[in-house]
C-alpha positions in Angstrom: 0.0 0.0 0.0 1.5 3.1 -1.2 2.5 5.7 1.8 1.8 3.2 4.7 3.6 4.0 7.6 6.7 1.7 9.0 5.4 -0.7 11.7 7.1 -1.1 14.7 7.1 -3.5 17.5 5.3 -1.0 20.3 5.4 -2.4 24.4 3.1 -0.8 26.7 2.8 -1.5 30.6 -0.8 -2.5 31.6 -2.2 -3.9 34.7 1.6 -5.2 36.1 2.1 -6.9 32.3 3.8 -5.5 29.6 1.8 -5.4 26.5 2.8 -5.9 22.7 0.6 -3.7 20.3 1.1 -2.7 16.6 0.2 1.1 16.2 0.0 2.2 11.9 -0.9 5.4 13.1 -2.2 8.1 11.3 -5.3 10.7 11.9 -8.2 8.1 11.1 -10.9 6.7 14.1 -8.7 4.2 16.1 -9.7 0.9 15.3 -8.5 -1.5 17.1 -8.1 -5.7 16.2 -7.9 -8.3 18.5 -7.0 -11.8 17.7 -8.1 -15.3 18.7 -6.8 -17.6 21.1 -3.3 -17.9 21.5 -2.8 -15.4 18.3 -0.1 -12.5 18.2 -1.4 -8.9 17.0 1.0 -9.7 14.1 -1.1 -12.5 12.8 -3.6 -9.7 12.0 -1.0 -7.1 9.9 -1.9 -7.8 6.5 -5.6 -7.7 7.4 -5.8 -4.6 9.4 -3.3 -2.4 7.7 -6.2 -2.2 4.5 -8.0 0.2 6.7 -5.0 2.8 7.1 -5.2 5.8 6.3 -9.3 5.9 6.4 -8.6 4.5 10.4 -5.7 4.4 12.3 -5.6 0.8 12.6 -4.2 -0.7 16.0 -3.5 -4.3 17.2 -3.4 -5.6 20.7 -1.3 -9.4 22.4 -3.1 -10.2 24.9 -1.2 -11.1 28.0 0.5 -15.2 27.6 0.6 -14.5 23.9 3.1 -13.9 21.2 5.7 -10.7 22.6 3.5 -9.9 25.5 4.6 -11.0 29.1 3.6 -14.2 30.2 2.4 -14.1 33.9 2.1 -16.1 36.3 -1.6 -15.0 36.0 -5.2 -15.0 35.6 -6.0 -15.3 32.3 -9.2 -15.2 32.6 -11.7 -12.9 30.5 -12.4 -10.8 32.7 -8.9 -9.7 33.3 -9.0 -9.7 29.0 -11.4 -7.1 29.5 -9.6 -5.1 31.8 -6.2 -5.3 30.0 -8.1 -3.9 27.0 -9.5 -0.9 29.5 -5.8 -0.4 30.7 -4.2 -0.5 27.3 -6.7 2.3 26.0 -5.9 4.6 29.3 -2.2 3.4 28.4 -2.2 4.8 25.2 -4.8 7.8 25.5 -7.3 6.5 23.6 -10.6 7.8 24.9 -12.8 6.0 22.3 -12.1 2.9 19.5 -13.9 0.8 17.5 -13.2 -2.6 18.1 -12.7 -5.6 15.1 -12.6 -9.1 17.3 -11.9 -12.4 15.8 -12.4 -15.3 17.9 -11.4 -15.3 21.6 -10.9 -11.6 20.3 -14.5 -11.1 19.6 -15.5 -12.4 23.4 -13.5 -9.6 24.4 -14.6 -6.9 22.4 -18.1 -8.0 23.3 -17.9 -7.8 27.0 -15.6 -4.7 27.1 -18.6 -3.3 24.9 -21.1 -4.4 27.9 -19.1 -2.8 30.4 -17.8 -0.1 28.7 -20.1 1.3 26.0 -18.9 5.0 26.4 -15.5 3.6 24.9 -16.8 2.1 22.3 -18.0 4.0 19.0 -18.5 0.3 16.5 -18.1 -3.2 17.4 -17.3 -6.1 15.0 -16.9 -9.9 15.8 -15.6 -12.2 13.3 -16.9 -15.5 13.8 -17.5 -15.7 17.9 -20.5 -16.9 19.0 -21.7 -17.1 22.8 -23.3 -20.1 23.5 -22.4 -23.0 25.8 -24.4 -25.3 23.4 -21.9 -24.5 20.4 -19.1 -26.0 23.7 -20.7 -28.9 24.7 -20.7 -30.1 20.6 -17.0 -28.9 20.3 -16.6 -32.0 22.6 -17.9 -34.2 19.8 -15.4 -33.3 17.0 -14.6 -36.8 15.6 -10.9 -35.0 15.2 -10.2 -33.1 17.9 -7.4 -29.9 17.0 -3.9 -30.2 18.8 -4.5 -26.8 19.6 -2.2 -27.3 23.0 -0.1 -29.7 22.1 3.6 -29.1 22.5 5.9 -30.0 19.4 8.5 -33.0 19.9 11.7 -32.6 20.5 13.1 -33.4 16.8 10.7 -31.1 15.3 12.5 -28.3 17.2 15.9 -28.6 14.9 15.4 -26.2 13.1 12.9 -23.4 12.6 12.0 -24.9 8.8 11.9 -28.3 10.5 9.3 -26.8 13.2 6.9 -25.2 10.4 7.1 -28.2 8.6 5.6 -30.6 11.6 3.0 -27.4 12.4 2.0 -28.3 8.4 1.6 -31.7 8.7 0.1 -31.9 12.3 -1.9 -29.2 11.8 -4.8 -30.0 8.5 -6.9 -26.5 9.2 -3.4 -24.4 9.0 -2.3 -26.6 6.4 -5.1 -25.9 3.8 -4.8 -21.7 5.0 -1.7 -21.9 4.8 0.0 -17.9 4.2 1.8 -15.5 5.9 -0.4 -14.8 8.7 -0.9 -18.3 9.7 2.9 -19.2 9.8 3.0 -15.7 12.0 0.3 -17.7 14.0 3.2 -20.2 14.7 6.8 -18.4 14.2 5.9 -16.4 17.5 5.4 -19.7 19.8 9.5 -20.2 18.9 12.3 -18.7 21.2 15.3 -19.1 19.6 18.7 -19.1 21.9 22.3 -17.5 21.2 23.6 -20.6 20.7 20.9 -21.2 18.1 18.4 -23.9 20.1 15.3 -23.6 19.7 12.4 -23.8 22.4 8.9 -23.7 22.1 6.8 -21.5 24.5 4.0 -23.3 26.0 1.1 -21.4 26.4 -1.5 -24.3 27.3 -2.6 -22.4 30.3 -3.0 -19.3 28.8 -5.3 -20.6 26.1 -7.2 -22.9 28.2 -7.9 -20.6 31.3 -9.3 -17.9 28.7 -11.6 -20.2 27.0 -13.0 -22.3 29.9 -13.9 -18.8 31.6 -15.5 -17.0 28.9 -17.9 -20.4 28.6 -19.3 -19.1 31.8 -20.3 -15.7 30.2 -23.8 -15.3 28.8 -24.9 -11.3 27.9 -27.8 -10.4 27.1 -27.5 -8.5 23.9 -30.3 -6.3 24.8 -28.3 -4.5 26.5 -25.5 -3.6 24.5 -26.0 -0.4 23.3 -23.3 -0.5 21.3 -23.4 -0.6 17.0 -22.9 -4.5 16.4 -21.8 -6.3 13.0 -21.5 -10.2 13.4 -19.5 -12.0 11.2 -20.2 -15.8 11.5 -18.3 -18.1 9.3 -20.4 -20.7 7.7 -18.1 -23.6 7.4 -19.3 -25.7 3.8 -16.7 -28.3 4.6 -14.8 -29.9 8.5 -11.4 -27.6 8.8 -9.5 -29.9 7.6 -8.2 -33.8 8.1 -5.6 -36.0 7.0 -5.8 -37.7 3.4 -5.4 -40.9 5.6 -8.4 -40.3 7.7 -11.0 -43.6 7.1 -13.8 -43.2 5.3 -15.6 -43.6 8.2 -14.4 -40.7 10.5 -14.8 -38.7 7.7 -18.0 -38.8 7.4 -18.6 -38.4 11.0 -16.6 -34.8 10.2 -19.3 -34.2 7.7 -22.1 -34.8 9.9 -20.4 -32.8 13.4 -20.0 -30.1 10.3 -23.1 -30.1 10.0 -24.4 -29.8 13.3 -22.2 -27.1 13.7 -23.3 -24.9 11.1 -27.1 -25.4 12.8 -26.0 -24.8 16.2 -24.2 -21.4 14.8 -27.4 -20.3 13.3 -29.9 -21.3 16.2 -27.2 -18.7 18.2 -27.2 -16.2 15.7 -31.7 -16.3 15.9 -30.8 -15.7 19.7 -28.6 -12.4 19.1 -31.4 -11.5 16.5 -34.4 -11.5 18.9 -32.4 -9.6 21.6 -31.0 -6.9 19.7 -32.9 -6.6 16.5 -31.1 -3.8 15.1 -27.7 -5.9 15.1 -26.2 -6.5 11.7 -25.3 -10.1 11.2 -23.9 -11.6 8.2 -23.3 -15.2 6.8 -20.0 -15.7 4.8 -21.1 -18.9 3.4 -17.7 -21.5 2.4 -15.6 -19.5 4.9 -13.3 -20.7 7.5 -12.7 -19.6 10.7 -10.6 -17.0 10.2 -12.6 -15.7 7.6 -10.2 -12.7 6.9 -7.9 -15.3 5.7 -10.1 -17.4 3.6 -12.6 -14.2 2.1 -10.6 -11.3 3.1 -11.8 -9.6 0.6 -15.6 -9.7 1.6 -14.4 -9.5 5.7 -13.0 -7.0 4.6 -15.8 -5.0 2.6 -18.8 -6.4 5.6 -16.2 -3.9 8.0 -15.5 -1.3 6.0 -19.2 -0.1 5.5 -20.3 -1.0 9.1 -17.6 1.4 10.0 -18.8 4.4 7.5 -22.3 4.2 8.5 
């Protein structure tokens, strides 16, 4: 993009953690993105730097992820919340809108709820509140290895790492692009001596999603503008070519049920706040602004200039 600003790593301290944030600048509405679970503010650079200069786009690590501190704790969403409260006073924002994807969009939601005053637009991509869409998360016939830690020989070499993430990892696999592999790259530390380590951040992930499964808002009461994105998976995220026949189409039918459960929570959202705008991106994955950037990307862009 022709006279977009250099991006820096920025480091901000909030709430006894410090905090890593991308900042494009500029004299647009801030707009700030917040990425899923276990997801750097880098994963979201190509994405969010299309709406510079109109907005001066911002991303935010949440605490346990990518360059951000890694505490001892909580990791809970509520603290989430607050961190996103701190980071605003941090940085003198007074008022944002707020693009969440995943995890991200549970955030942006309840910091919406609590604090409405700071929040001009809010955008989810592909978050739904619902403790039914949980409970069938437990029947995946292939379960993600979200949390699991990479062997040892897979840590020789940063190519060798990428290439077990690729292999052990079908849904990164088939989006495979620079965002993803950012997704990944930032779980590395690599030693002066050249070793590489991978940083676990099991807890971190874990403690975030099992407490926002407790939250249930009543979207009546959010006063806020809302666009929902929901991603309306056409085919399971992705499993091995090996994978029997069978299992397979066990994938299609949990699929299935997936898409129906997304859609009986999006008639919930509908009833309590009518004048929500909620959009189906039918064939797209869950990171939707990998898979149809392009009509994310257009859904956001005239939200925001309405």
């Amino acid at each position: 993009m022709q006279n977009e600003p250099a991006l820096e790593d920025r480091f901000v301290p909030v709430n006894g953690v410090r905090l890593h944030y991308l900042d494009w600048g500029g004299a647009g509405e801030p707009l700030l993105f917040l990425p899923g679970n276990g997801e750097p503010a880098s994963a979201l650079k190509w994405f969010a730097q299309r709406f510079y200069p109109w907005f001066r786009p911002l991303a935010l690590t949440r605490r346990g992820m990518g360059k951000s501190d890694i505490p001892d704790g909580p990791y809970t969403i509520d603290q989430l919340v607050q961190d996103i409260h701190g980071f605003l006073d941090a940085i003198h924002i007074q008022r944002v809108s707020l693009v969440g994807h995943s995890l991200g969009g549970a955030e942006a939601t309840l910091f919406a709820a609590e604090y409405p005053d700071r929040v001009r637009k809010l955008v989810s991509l592909d978050f739904l509140f619902g403790e039914e869409l949980h409970k069938l998360i437990k029947e995946d016939p292939c379960p993600s290895p979200d949390y699991a830690m990479a062997p040892k020989e897979a840590l020789k070499s940063v190519d060798v790492y990428l290439d077990h993430v690729r292999r052990t990892h079908p849904y990164a696999e088939r989006l495979w692009c620079p965002a993803m592999r950012e997704m990944f790259i930032v779980d590395l530390r690599i030693g002066e001596s050249g070793a590489i380590e991978e940083i676990d951040r099991s807890r971190a992930m874990s403690e975030a999603m099992q407490s926002v499964r407790d939250k249930d808002p009543d979207f009546s009461k959010l006063a806020v503008p809302m666009l929902v994105i929901v991603a309306i998976e056409t085919q399971y995220r992705g499993i091995p070519p090996s994978t029997p026949p069978d299992v397979k189409c066990k994938a299609d039918e949990f699929q299935a049920k997936v898409v129906e459960t997304k859609r009986g929570i999006v008639r919930r959202i509908q009833r309590q706040k009518p004048d929500a705008t909620i959009l189906e991106i039918v064939g797209a994955a869950h990171h939707c602004y990998i898979t149809h950037e392009e009509a994310t990307y257009a859904h956001i862009l005239d939200f925001l200039r309405e």
